[in-house]
PQR file of N, CA, C, O and H, with PARSE charges and radii, in Angstrom:
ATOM      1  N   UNK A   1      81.885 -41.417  35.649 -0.4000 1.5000
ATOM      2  CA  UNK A   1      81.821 -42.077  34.358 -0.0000 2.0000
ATOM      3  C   UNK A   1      80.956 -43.324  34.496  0.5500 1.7000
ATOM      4  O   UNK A   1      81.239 -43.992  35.491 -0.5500 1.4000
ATOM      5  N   UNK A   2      79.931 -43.818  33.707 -0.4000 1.5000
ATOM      6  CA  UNK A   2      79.129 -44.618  33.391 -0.0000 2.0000
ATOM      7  C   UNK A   2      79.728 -45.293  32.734  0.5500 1.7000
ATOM      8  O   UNK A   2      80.748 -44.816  32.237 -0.5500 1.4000
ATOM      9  H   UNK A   2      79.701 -43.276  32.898  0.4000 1.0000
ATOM     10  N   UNK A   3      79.297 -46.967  32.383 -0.4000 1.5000
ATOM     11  CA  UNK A   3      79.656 -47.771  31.410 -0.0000 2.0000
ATOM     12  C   UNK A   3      79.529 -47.332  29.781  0.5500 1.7000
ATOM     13  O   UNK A   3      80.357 -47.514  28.889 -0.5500 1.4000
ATOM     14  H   UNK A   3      78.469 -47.355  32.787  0.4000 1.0000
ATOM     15  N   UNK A   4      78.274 -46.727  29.713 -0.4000 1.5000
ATOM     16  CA  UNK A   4      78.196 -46.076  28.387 -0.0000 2.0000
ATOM     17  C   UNK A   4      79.235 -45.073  27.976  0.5500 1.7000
ATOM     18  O   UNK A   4      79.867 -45.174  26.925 -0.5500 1.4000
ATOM     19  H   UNK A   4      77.601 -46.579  30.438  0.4000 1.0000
ATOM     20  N   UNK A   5      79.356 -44.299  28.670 -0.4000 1.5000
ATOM     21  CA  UNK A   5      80.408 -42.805  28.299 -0.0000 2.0000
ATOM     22  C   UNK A   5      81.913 -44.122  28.114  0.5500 1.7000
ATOM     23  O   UNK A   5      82.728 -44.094  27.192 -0.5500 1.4000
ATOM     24  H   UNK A   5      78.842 -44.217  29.524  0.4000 1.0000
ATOM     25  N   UNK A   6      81.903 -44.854  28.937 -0.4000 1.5000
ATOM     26  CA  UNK A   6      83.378 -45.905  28.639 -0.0000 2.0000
ATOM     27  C   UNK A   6      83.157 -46.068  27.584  0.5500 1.7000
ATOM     28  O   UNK A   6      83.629 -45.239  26.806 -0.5500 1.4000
ATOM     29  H   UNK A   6      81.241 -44.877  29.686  0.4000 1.0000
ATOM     30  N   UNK A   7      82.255 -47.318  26.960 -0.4000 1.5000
ATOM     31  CA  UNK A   7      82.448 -47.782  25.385 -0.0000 2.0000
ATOM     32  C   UNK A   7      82.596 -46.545  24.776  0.5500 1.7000
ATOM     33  O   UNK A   7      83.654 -46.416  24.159 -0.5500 1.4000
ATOM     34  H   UNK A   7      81.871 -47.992  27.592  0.4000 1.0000
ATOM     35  N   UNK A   8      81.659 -45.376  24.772 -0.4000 1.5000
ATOM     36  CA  UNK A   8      81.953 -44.489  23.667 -0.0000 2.0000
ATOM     37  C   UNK A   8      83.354 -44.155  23.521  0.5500 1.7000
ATOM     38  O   UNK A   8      84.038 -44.269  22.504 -0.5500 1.4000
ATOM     39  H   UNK A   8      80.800 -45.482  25.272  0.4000 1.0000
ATOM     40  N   UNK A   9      83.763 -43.645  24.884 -0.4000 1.5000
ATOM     41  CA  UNK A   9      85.489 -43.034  25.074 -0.0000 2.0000
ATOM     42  C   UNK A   9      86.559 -44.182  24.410  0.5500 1.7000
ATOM     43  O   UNK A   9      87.556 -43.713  23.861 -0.5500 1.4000
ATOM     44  H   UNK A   9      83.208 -43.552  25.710  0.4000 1.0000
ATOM     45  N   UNK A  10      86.397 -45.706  24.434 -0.4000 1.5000
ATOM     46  CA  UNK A  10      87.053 -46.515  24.313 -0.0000 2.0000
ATOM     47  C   UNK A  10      86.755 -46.646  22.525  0.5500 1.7000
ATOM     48  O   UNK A  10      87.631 -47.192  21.856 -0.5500 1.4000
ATOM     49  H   UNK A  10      85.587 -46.086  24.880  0.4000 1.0000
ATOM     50  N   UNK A  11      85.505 -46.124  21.838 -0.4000 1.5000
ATOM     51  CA  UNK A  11      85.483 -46.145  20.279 -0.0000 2.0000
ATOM     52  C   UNK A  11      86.385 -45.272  19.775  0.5500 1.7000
ATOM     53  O   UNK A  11      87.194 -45.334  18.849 -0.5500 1.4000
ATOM     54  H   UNK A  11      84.793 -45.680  22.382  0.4000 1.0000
ATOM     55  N   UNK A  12      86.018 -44.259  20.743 -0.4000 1.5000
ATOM     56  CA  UNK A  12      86.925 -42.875  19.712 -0.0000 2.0000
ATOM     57  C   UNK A  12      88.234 -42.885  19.461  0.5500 1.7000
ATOM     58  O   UNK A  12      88.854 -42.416  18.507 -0.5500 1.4000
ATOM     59  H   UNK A  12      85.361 -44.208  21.494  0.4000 1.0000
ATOM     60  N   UNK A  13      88.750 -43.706  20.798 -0.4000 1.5000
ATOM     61  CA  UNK A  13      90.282 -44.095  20.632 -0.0000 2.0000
ATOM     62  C   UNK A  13      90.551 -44.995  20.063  0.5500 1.7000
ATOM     63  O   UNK A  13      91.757 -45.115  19.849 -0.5500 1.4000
ATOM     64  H   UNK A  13      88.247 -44.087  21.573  0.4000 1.0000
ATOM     65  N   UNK A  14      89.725 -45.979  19.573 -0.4000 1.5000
ATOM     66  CA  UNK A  14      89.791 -46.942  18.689 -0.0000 2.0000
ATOM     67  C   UNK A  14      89.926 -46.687  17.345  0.5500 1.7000
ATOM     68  O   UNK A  14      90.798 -47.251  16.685 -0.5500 1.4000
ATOM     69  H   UNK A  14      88.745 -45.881  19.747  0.4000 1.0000
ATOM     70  N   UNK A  15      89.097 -45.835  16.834 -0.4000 1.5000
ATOM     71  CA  UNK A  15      88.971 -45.171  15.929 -0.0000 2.0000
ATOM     72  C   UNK A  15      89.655 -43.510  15.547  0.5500 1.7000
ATOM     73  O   UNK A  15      89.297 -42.666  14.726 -0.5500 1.4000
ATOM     74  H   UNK A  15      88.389 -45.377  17.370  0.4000 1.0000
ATOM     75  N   UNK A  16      90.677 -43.529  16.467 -0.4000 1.5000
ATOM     76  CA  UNK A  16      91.404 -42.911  16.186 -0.0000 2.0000
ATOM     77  C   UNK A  16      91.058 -40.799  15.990  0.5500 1.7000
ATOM     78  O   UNK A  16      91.716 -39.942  15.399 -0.5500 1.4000
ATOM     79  H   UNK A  16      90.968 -44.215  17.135  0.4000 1.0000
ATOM     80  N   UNK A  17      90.077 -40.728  16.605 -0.4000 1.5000
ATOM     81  CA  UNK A  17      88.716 -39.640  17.345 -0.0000 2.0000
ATOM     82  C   UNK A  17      89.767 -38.810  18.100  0.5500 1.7000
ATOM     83  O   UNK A  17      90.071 -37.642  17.856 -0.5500 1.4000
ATOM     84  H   UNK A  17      89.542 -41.424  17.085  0.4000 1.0000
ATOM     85  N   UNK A  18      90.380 -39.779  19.267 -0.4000 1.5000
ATOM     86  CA  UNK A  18      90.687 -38.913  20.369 -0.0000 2.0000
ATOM     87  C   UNK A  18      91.846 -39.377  20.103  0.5500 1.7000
ATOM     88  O   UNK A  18      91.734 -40.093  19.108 -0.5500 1.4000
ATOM     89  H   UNK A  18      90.133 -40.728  19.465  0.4000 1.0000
ATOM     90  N   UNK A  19      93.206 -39.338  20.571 -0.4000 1.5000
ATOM     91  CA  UNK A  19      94.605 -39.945  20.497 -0.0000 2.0000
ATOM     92  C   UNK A  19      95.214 -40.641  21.711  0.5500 1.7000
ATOM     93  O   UNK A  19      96.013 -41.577  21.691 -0.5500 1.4000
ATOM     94  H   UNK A  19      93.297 -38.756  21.379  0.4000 1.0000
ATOM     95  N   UNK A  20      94.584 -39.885  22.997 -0.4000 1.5000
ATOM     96  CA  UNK A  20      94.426 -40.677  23.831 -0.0000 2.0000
ATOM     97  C   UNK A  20      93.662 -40.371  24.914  0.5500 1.7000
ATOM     98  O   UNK A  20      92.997 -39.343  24.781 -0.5500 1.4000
ATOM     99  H   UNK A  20      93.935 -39.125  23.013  0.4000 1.0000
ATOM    100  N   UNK A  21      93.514 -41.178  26.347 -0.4000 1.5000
ATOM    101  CA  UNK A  21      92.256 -40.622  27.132 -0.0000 2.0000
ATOM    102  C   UNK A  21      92.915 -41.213  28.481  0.5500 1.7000
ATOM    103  O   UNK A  21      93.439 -42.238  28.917 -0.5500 1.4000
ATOM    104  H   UNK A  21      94.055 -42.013  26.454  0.4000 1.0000
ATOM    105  N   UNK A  22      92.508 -39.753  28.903 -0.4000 1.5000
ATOM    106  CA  UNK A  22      93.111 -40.233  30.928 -0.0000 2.0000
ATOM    107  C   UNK A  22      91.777 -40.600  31.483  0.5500 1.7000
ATOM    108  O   UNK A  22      90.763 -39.985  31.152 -0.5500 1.4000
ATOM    109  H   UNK A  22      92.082 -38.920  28.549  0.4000 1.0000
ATOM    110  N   UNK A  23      91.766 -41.625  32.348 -0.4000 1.5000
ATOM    111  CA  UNK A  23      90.848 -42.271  33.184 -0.0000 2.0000
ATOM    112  C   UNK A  23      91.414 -41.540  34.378  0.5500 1.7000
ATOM    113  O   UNK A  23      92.596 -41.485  34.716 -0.5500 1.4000
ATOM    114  H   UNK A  23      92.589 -42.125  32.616  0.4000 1.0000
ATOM    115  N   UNK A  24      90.426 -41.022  34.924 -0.4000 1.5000
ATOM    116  CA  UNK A  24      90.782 -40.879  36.813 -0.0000 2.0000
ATOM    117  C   UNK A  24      90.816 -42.469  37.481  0.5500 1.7000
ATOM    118  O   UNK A  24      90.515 -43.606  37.119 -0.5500 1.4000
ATOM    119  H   UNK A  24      89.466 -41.067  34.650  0.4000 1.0000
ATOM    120  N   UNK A  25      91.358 -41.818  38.640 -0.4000 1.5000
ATOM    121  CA  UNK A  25      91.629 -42.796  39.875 -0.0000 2.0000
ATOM    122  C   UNK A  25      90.068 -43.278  40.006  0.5500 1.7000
ATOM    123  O   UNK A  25      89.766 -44.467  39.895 -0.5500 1.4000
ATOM    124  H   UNK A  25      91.603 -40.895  38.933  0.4000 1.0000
ATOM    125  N   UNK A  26      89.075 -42.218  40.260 -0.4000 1.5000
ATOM    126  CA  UNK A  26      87.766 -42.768  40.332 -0.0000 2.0000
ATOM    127  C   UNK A  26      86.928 -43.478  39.867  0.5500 1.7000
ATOM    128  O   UNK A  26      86.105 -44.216  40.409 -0.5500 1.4000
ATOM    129  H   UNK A  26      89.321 -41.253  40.350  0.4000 1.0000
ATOM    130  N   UNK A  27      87.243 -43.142  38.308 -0.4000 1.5000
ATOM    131  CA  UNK A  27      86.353 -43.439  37.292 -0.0000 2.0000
ATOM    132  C   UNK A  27      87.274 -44.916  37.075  0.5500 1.7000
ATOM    133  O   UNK A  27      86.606 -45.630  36.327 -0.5500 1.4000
ATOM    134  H   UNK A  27      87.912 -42.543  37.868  0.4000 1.0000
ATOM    135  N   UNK A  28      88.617 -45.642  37.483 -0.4000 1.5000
ATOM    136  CA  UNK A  28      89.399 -46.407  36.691 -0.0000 2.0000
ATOM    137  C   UNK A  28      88.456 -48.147  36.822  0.5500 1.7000
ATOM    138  O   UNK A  28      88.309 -48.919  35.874 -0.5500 1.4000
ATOM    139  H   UNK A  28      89.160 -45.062  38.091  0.4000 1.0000
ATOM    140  N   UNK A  29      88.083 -48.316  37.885 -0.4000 1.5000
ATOM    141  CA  UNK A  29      86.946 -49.477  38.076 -0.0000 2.0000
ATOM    142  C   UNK A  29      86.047 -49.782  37.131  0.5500 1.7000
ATOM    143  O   UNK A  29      86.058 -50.842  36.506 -0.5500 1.4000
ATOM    144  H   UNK A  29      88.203 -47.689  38.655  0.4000 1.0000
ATOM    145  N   UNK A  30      84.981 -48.595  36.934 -0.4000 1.5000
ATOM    146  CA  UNK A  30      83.837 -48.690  36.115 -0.0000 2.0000
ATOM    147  C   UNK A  30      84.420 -49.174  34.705  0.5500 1.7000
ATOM    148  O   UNK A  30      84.009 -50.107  34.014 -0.5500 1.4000
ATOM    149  H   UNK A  30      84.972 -47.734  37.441  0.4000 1.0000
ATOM    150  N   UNK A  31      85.711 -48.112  34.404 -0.4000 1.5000
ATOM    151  CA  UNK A  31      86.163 -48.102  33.045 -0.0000 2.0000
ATOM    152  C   UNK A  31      86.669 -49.249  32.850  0.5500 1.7000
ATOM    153  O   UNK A  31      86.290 -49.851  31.845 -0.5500 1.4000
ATOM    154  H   UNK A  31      86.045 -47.355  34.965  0.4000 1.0000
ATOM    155  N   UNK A  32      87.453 -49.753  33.551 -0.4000 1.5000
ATOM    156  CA  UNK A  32      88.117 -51.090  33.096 -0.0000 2.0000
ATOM    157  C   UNK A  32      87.181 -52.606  33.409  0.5500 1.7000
ATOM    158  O   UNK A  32      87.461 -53.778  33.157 -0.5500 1.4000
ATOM    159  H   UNK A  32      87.761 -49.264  34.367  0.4000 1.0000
ATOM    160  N   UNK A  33      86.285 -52.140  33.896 -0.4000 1.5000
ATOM    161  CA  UNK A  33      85.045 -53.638  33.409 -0.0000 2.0000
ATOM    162  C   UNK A  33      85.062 -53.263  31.698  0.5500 1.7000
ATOM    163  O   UNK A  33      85.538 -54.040  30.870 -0.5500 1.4000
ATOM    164  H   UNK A  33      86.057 -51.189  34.101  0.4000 1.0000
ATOM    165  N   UNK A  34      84.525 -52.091  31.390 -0.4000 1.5000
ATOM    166  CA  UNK A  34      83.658 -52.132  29.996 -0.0000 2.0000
ATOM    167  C   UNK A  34      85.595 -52.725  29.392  0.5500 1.7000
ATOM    168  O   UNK A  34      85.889 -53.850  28.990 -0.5500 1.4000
ATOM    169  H   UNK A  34      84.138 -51.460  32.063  0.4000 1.0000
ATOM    170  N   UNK A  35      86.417 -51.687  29.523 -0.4000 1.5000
ATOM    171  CA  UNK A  35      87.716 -52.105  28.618 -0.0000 2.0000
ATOM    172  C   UNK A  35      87.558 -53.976  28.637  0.5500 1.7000
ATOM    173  O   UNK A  35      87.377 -54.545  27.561 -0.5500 1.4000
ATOM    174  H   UNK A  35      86.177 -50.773  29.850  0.4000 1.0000
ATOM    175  N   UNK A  36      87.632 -54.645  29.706 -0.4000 1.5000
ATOM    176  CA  UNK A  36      88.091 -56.038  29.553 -0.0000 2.0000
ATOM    177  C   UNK A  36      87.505 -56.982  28.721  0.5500 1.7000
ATOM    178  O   UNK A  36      88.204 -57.932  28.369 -0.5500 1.4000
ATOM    179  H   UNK A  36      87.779 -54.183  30.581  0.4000 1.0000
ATOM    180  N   UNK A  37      85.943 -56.876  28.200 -0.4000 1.5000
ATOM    181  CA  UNK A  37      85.163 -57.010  27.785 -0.0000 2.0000
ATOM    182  C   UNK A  37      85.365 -56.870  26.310  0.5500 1.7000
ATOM    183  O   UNK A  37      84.917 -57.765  25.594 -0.5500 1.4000
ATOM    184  H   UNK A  37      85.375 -56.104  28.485  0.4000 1.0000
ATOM    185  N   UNK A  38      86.148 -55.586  25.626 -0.4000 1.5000
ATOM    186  CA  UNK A  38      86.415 -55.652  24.431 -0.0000 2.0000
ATOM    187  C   UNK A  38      87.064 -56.963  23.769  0.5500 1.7000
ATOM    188  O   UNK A  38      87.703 -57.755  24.460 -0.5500 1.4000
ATOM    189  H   UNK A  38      86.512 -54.859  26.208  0.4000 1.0000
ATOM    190  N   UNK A  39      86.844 -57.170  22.248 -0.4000 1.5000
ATOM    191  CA  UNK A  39      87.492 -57.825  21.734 -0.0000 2.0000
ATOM    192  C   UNK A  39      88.518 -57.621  21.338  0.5500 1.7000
ATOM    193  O   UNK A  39      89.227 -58.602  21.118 -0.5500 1.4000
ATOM    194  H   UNK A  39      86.324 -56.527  21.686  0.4000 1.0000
ATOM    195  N   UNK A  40      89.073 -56.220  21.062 -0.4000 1.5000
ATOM    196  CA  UNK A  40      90.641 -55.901  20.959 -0.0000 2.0000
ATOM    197  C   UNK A  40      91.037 -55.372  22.498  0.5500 1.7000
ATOM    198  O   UNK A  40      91.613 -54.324  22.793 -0.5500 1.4000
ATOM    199  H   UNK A  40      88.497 -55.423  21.240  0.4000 1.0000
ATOM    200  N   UNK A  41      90.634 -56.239  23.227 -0.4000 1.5000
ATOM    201  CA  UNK A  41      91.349 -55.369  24.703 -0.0000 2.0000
ATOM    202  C   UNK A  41      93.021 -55.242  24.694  0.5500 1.7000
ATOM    203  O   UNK A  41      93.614 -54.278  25.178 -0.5500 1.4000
ATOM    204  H   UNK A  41      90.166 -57.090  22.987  0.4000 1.0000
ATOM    205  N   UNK A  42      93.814 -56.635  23.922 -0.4000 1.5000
ATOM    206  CA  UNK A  42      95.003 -56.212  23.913 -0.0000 2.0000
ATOM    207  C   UNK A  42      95.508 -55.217  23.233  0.5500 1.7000
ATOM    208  O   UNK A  42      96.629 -54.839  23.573 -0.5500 1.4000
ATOM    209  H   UNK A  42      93.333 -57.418  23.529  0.4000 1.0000
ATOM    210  N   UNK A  43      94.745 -54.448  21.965 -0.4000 1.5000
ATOM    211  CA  UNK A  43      94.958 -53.050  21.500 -0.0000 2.0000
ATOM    212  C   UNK A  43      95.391 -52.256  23.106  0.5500 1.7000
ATOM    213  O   UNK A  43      96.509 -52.071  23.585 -0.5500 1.4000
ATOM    214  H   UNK A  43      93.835 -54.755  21.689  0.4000 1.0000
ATOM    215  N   UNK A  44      94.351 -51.987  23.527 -0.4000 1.5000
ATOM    216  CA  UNK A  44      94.513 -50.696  24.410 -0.0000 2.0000
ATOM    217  C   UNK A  44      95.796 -50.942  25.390  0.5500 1.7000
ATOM    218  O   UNK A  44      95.938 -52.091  25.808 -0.5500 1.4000
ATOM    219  H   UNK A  44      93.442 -52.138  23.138  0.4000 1.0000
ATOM    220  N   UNK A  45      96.730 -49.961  25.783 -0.4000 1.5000
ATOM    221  CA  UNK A  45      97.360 -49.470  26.269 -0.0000 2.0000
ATOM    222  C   UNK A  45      97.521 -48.804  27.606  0.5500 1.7000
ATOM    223  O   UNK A  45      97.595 -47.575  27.617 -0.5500 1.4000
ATOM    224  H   UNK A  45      96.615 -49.027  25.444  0.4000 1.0000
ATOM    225  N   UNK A  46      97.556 -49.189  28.256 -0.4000 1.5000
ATOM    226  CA  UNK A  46      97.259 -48.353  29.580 -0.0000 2.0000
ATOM    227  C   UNK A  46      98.355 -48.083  30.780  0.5500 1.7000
ATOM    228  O   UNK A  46      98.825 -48.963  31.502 -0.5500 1.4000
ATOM    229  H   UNK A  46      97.496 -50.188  28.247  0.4000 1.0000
ATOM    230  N   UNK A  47      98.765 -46.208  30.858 -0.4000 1.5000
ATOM    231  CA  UNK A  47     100.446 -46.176  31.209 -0.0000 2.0000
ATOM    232  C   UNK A  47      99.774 -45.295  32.595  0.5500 1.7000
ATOM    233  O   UNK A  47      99.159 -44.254  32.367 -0.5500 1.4000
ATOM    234  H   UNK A  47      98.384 -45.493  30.271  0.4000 1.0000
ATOM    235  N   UNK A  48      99.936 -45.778  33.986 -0.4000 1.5000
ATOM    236  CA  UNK A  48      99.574 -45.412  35.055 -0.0000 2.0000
ATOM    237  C   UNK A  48     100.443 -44.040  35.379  0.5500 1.7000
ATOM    238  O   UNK A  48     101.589 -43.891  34.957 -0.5500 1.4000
ATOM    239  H   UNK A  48     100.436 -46.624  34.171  0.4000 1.0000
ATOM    240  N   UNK A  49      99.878 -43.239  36.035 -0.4000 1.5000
ATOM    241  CA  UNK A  49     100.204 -42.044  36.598 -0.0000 2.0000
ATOM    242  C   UNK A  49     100.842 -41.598  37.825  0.5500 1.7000
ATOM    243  O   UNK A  49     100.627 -42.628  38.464 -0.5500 1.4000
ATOM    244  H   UNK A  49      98.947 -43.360  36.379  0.4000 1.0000
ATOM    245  N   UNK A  50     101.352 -40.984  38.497 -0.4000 1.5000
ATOM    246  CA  UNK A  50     101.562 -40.105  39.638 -0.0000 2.0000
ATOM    247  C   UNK A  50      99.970 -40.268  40.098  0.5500 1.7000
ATOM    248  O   UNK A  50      99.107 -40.149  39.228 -0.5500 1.4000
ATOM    249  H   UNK A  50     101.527 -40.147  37.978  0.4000 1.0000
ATOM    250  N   UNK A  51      99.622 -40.522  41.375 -0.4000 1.5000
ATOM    251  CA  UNK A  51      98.429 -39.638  41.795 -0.0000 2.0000
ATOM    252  C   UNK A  51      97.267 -41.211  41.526  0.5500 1.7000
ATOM    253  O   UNK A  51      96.488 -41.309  42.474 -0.5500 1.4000
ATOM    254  H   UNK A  51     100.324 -40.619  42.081  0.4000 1.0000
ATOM    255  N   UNK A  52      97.087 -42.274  40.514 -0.4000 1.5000
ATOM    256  CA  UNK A  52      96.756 -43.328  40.315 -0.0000 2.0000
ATOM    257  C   UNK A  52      95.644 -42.756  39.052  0.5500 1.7000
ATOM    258  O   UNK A  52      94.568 -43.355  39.036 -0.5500 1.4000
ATOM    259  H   UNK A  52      97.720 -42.193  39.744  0.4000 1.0000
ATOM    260  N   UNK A  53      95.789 -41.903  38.244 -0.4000 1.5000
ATOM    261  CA  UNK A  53      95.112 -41.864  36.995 -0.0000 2.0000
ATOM    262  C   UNK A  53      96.031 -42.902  36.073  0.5500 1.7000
ATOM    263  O   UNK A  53      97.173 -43.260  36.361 -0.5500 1.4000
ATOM    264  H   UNK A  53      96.663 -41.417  38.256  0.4000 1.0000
ATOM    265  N   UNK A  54      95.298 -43.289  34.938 -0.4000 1.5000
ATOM    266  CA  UNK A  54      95.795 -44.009  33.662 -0.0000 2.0000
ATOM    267  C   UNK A  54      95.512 -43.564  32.447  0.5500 1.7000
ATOM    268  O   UNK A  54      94.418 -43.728  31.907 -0.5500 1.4000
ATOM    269  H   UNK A  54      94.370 -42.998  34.705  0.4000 1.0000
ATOM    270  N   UNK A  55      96.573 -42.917  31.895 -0.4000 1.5000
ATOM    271  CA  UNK A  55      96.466 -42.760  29.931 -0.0000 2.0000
ATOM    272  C   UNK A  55      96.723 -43.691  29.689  0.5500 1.7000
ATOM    273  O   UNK A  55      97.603 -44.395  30.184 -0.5500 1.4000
ATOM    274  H   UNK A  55      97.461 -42.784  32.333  0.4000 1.0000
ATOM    275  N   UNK A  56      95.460 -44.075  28.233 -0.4000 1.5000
ATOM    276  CA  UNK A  56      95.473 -44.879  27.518 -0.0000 2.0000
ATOM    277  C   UNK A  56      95.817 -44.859  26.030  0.5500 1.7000
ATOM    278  O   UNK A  56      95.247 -43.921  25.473 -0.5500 1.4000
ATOM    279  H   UNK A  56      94.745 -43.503  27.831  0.4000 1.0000
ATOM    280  N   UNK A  57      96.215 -45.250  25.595 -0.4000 1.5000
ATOM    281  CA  UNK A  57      96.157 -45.269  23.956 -0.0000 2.0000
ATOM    282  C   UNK A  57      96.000 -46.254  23.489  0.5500 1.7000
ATOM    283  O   UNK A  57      95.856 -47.303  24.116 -0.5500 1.4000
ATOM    284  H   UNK A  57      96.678 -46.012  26.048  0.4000 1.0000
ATOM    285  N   UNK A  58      95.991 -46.112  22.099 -0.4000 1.5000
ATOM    286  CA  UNK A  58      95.419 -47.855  21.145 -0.0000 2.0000
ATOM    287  C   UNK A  58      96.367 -48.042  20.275  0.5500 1.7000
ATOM    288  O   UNK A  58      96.748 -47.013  19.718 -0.5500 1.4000
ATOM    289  H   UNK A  58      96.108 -45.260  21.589  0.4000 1.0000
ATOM    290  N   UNK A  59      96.951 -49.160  19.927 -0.4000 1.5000
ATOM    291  CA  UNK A  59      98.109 -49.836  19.352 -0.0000 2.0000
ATOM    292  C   UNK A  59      97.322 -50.187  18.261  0.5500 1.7000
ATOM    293  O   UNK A  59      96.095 -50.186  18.173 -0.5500 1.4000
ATOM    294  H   UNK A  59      96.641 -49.997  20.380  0.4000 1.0000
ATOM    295  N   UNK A  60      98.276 -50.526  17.334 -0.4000 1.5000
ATOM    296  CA  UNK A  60      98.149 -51.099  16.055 -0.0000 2.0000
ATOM    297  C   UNK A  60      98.345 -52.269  16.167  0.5500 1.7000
ATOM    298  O   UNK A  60      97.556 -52.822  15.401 -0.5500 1.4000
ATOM    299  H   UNK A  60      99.274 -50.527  17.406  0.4000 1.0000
ATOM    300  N   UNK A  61      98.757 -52.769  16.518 -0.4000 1.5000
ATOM    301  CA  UNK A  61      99.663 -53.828  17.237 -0.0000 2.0000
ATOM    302  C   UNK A  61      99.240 -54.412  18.298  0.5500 1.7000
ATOM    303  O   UNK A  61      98.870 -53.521  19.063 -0.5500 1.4000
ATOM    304  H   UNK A  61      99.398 -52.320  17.141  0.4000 1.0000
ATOM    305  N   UNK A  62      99.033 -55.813  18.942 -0.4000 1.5000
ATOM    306  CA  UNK A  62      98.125 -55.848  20.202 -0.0000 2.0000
ATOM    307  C   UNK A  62      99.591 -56.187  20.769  0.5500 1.7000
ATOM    308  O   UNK A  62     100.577 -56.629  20.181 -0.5500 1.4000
ATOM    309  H   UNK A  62      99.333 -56.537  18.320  0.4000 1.0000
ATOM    310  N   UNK A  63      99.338 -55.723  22.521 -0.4000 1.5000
ATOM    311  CA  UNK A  63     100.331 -55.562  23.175 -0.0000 2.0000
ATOM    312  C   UNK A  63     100.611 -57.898  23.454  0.5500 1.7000
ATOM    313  O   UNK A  63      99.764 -58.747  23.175 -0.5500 1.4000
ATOM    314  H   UNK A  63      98.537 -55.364  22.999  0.4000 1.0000
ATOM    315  N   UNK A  64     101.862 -58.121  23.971 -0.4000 1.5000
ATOM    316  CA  UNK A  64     102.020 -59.419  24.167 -0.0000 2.0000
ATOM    317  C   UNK A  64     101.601 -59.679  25.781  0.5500 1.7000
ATOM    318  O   UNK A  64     101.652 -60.813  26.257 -0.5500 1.4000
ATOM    319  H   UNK A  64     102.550 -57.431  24.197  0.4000 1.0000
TER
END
């Protein structure tokens, strides 16, 4: 995963496209520069895995 394919993946769930999106263990670095960077970063959601993947989802609500 590239920084680009991140923002896009991180719109669609924003926008409500995708419902939610697993990051691999591999890809979780690249992805979470572009995530921190957002201006709703406290939207996103991020619930770690078995194995060190992360599903994400987007709140309505920014997390505290």
């Amino acid at each position: 995963m590239d920084e680009a394919l991140a923002a896009k993946l991180l719109d669609e769930l924003r926008h409500g496209k995708i419902s939610e999106l697993l990051v691999k263990k591999e890809d979780f670095l690249t992805f979470r520069n572009v995530l921190v960077r957002q201006s709703d970063f406290k939207h996103f959601r991020g619930i770690a895995q078995r194995g060190g993947d992360v599903i994400y989802h987007y709140l309505q609500t920014p997390r505290s």
